[in-house]
C-alpha positions in Angstrom: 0.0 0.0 0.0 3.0 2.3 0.6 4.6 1.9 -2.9 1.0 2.3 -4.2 0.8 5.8 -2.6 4.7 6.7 -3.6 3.6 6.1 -7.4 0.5 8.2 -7.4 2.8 10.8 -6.0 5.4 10.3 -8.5 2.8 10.6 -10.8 1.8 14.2 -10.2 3.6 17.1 -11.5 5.9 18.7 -9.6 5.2 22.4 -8.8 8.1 24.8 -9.8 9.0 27.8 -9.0 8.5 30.9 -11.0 11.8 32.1 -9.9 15.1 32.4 -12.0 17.6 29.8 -10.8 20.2 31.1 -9.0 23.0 29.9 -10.9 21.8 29.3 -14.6 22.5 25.7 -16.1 21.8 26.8 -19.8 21.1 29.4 -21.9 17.0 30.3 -22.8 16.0 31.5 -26.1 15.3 35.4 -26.0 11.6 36.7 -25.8 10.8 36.9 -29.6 13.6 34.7 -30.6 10.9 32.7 -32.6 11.1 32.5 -36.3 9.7 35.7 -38.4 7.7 33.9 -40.4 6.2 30.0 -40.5 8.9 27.0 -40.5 8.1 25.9 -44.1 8.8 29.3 -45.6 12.6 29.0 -46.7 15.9 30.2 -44.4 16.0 34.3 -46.0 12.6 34.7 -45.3 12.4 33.6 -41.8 15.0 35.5 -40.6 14.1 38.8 -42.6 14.0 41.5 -40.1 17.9 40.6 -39.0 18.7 40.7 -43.5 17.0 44.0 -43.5 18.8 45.5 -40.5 22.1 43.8 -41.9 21.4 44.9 -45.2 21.2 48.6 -44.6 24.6 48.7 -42.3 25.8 47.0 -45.4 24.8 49.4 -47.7 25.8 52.3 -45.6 29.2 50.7 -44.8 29.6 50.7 -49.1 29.0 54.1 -48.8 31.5 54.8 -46.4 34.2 52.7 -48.7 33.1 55.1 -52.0 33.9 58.1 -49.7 30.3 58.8 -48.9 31.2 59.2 -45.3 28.1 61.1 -43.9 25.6 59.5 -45.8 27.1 55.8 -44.9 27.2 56.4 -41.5 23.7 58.3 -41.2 22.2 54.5 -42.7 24.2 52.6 -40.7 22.5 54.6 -37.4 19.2 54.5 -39.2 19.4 50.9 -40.0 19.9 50.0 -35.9 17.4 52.2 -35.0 15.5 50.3 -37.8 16.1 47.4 -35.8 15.1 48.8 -32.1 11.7 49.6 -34.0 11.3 46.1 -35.5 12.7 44.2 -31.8 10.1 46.8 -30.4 6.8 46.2 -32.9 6.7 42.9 -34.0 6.4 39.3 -31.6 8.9 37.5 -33.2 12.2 38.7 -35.1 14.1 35.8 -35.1 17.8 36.1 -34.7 17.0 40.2 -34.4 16.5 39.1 -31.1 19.9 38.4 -28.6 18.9 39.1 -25.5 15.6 40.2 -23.5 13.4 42.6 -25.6 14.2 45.8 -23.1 18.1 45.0 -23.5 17.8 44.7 -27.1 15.7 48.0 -27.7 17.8 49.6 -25.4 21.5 48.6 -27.4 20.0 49.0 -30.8 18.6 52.4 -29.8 21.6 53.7 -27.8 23.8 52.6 -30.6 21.7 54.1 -33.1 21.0 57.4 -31.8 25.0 58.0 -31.2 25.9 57.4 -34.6 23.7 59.3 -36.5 24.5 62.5 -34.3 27.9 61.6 -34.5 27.2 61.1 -38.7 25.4 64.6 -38.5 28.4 66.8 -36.2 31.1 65.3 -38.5 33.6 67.9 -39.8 34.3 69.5 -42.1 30.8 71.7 -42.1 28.6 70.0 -39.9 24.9 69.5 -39.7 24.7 70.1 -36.8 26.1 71.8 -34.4 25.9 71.4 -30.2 28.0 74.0 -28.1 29.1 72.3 -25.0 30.5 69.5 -26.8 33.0 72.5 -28.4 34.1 73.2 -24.4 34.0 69.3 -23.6 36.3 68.9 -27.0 38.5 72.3 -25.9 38.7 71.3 -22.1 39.9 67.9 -22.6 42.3 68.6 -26.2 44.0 71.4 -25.2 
């Protein structure tokens, strides 16, 4: 009668804990790491919103190689913040997706943002122009 009672408790799931583990064994699958589009579609087309992002730093990097400096860099910023938008609006982005969603907007929007003001202050005749970083530039460069 004992073994009888240890098997119907073997057979009930065990209740775990919602909890992150305090050391971690593996590594999960990002939120949104799912495939873009349905399994049967082929490889490029899954995996579309990382080939658009990658395409456009592509592009903008040939710029950069022609001597289209400004332009090249200005897509390559617009192509990550491209890619916080996409990590932000859609479920699943595939391999867009590294890490949590907030970590992911947060790197692809950081990263972004920089270097399209950095792509818009470049000398010579800048696009635009912000003061104090002339007395951060003079303070530190003298």
């Amino acid at each position: 009668m004992a073994a009888e009672a240890h098997s119907e408790q073997a057979s009930e799931p065990q209740r775990t804990s919602r909890r992150f583990p305090r050391f971690t064994r593996d590594t999960a699958r990002p939120e949104g790491g799912g495939r873009a589009a349905p399994g049967g579609r082929p490889a490029p087309a899954r995996q579309w919103p990382l080939l658009a992002v990658m395409g456009g730093v592509a592009a903008g990097l040939l710029l950069v190689a022609v001597d289209a400096f400004r332009v090249g860099t200005l897509l390559i910023g617009l192509s990550l913040l491209a890619g916080a938008a996409l990590r932000w609006a859609l479920p699943s982005v595939g391999m867009l997706a590294v890490r949590s969603r907030f970590t992911d907007l947060l790197t692809y929007g950081v990263l972004g943002f920089v270097i399209v003001m950095l792509s818009m202050m470049v000398q010579p005749k800048p696009w635009i122009h912000i003061p104090f970083l002339d007395d951060i530039v003079h303070f530190t460069v003298r």
